[in-house]
C-alpha positions in Angstrom: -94.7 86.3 -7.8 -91.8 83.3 -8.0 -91.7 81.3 -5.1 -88.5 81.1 -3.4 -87.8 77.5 -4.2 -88.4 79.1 -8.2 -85.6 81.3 -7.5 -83.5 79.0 -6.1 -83.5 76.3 -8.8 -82.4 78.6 -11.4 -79.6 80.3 -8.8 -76.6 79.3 -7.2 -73.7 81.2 -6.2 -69.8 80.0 -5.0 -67.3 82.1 -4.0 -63.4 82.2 -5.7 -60.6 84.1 -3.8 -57.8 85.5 -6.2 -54.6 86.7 -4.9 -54.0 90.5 -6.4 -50.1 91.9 -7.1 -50.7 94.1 -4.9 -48.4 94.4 -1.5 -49.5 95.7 1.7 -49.3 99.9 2.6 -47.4 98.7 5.9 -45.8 95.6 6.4 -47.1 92.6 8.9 -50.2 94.6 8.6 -53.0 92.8 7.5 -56.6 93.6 6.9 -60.0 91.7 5.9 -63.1 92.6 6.0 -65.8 89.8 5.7 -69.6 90.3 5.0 -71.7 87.2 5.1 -74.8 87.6 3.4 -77.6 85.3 4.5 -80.4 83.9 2.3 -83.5 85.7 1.9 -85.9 84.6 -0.7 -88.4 87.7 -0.4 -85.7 89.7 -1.9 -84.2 87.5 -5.0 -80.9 87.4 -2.9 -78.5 83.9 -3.7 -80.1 80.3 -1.5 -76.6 79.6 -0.2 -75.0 81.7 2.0 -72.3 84.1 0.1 -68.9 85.1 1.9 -67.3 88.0 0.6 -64.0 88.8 1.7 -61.9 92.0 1.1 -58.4 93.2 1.9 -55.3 95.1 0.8 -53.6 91.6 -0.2 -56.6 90.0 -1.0 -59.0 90.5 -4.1 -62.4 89.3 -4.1 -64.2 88.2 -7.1 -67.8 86.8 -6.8 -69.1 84.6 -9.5 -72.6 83.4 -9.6 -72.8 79.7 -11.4 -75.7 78.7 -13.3 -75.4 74.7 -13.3 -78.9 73.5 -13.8 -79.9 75.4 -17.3 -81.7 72.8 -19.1 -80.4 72.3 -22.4 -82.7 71.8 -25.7 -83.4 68.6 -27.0 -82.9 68.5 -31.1 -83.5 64.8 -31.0 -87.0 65.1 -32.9 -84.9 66.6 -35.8 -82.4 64.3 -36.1 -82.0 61.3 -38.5 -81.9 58.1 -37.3 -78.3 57.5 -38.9 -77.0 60.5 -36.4 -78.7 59.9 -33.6 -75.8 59.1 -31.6 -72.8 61.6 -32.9 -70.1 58.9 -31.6 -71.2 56.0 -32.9 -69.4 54.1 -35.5 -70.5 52.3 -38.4 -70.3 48.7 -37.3 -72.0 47.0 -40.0 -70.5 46.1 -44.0 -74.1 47.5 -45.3 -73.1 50.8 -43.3 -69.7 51.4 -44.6 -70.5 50.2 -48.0 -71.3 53.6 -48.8 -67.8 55.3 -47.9 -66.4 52.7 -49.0 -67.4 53.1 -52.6 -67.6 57.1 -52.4 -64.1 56.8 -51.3 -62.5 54.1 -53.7 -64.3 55.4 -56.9 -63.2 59.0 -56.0 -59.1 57.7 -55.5 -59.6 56.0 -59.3 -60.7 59.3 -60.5 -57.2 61.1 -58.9 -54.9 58.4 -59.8 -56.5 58.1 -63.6 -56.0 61.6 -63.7 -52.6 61.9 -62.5 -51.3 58.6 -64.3 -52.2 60.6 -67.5 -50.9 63.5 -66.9 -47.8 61.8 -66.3 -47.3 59.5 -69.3 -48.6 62.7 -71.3 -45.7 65.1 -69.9 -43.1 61.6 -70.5 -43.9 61.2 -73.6 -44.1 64.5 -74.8 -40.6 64.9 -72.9 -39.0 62.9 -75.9 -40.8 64.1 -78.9 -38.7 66.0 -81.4 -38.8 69.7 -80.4 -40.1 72.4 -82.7 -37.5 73.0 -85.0 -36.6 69.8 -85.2 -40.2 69.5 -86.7 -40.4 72.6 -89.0 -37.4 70.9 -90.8 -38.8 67.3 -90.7 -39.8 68.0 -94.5 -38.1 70.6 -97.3 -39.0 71.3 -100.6 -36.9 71.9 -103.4 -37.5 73.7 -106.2 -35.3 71.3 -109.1 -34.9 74.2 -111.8 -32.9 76.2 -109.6 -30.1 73.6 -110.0 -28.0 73.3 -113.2 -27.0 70.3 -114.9 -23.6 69.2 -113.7 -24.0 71.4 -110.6 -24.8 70.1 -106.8 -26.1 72.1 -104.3 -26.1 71.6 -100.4 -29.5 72.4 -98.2 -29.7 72.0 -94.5 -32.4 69.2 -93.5 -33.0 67.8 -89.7 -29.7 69.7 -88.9 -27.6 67.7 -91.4 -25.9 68.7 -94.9 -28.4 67.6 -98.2 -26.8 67.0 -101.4 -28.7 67.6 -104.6 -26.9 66.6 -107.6 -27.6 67.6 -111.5 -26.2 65.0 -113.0 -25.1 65.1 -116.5 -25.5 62.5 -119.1 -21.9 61.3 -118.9 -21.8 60.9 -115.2 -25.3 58.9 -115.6 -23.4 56.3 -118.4 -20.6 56.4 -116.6 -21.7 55.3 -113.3 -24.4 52.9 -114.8 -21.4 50.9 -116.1 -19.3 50.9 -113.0 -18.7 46.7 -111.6 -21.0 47.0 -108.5 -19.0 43.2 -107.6 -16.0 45.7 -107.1 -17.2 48.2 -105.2 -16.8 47.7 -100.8 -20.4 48.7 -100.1 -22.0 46.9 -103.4 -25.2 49.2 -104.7 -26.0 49.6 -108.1 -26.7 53.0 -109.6 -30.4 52.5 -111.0 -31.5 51.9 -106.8 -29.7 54.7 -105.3 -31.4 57.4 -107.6 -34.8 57.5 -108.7 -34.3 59.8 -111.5 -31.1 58.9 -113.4 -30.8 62.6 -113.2 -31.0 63.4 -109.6 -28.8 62.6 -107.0 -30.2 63.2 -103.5 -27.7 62.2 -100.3 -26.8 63.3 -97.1 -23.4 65.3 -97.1 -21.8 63.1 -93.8 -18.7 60.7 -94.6 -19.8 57.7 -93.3 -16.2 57.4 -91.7 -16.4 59.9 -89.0 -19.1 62.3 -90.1 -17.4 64.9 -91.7 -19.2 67.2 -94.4 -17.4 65.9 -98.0 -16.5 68.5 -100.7 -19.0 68.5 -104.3 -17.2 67.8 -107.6 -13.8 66.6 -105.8 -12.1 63.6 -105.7 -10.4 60.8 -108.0 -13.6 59.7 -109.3 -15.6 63.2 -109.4 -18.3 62.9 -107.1 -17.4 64.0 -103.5 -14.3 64.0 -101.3 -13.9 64.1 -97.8 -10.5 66.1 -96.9 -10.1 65.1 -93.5 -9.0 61.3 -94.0 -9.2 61.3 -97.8 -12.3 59.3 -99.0 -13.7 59.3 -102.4 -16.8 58.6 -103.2 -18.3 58.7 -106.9 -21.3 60.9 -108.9 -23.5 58.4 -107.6 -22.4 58.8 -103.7 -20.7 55.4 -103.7 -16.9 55.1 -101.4 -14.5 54.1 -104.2 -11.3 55.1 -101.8 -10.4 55.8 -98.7 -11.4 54.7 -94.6 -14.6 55.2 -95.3 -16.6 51.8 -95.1 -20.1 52.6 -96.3 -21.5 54.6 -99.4 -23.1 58.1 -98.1 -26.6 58.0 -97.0 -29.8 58.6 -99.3 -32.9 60.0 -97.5 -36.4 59.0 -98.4 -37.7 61.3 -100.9 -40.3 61.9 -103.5 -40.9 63.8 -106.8 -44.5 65.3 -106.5 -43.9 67.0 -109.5 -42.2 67.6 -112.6 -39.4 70.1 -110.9 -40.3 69.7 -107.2 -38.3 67.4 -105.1 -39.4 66.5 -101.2 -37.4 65.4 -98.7 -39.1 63.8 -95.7 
């Protein structure tokens, strides 16, 4: 059997009175009914006395409070770094630890984002993919008669091929470069006396020139009247500077690249 003073360590009871919503049947009328249970041990009843008190306005609830529940002890299992769950790391050799985890694992994001944004930047002003299919043409040279120049579209500008003849080769060959405005002898603007390769923009305000036109046969630009000769050279007219010869190569016989 469990002694009384068992019972009564693991017991304890306390009363609570709630008011209810509920009114009174008649009013001014009022009435309570109060038991008061005394302690008896023999029977398992509470230590403490318990007051229970009942009415139309009055609602009784009775809660039993267990206070004195011993609580497990996990310290055996613990290690000795958490021990104590609020204490702080006081000690350099203690935080060194976090410290590192922490700073090594910041590099790591800010490496990462640092590249990630110089990669997007950069790649922001590279050429865009068009731009880089035309980077480079090929021309097939037989395609072109003698005498005859053709225009391609390369980087979104106007390409002049020229077949020159053998008269337009003597005849600019023997033109005074010390009386030209934009001095540039023949033999360095073409790398085949037989192939002239410019770009098709007046270098006065970038209008598209006219083939076989002019005073002096080579191109002519219609909007302010320049004139430039067979070998791309301004002879007359606003414009100041000869027209433009890209960097190209002859990887064969009748193949010309441009690029």
């Amino acid at each position: 059997m469990i002694s009384a003073a068992t019972k009564a360590s693991y017991l304890r009871a306390t009363t609570q009175a709630i008011g209810s919503g509920l009114k009174p049947v008649a009013a001014g009328v009022t009435k309570k009914t109060e038991v008061v249970v005394q302690k008896c041990a023999s029977q398992g009843l509470p230590f403490r006395n318990l007051r229970v008190t009942s009415g139309v306005p009055v609602t009784t609830q009775v809660r039993l409070a267990h206070t004195d529940v011993a609580v497990p002890d996990f310290s055996e299992y613990r290690r000795k770094g958490t021990e104590r769950a609020t204490a702080k790391n006081d000690s350099d050799e203690q935080r060194k630890t976090f410290t590192y985890l922490m700073v090594g694992a910041g590099s790591v994001v800010g490496a990462y984002g640092g590249k990630v944004l110089v990669t997007d930047f950069v790649s922001s002003m590279a050429a865009s993919a068009d731009v880089l299919a035309m980077a480079k043409i090929e021309i097939k040279l037989a395609d072109i008669p003698e005498g005859k120049s053709m225009t391609f579209k390369w980087r979104g500008k106007p390409l002049f091929v020229r077949h020159r003849t053998a008269d337009e080769i003597s005849a600019e060959a023997g033109v005074n470069v010390s009386e030209l405005r934009d001095p540039e002898p023949d033999n360095v603007r073409c790398q085949r006396p037989e192939w002239l390769v410019v770009l098709g923009v007046c270098t006065h305000l970038g209008c598209v020139p006219i083939a076989n036109a002019g005073d002096f046969g080579g191109y002519y630009c219609p909007c302010h009247g320049s004139h430039y000769d067979a070998s791309g050279r301004i002879r007359k007219g606003p414009a100041p500077l000869n027209l433009e010869v890209p960097a190209y190569t002859f990887p064969e016989d009748n193949v010309l690249l441009v690029g």
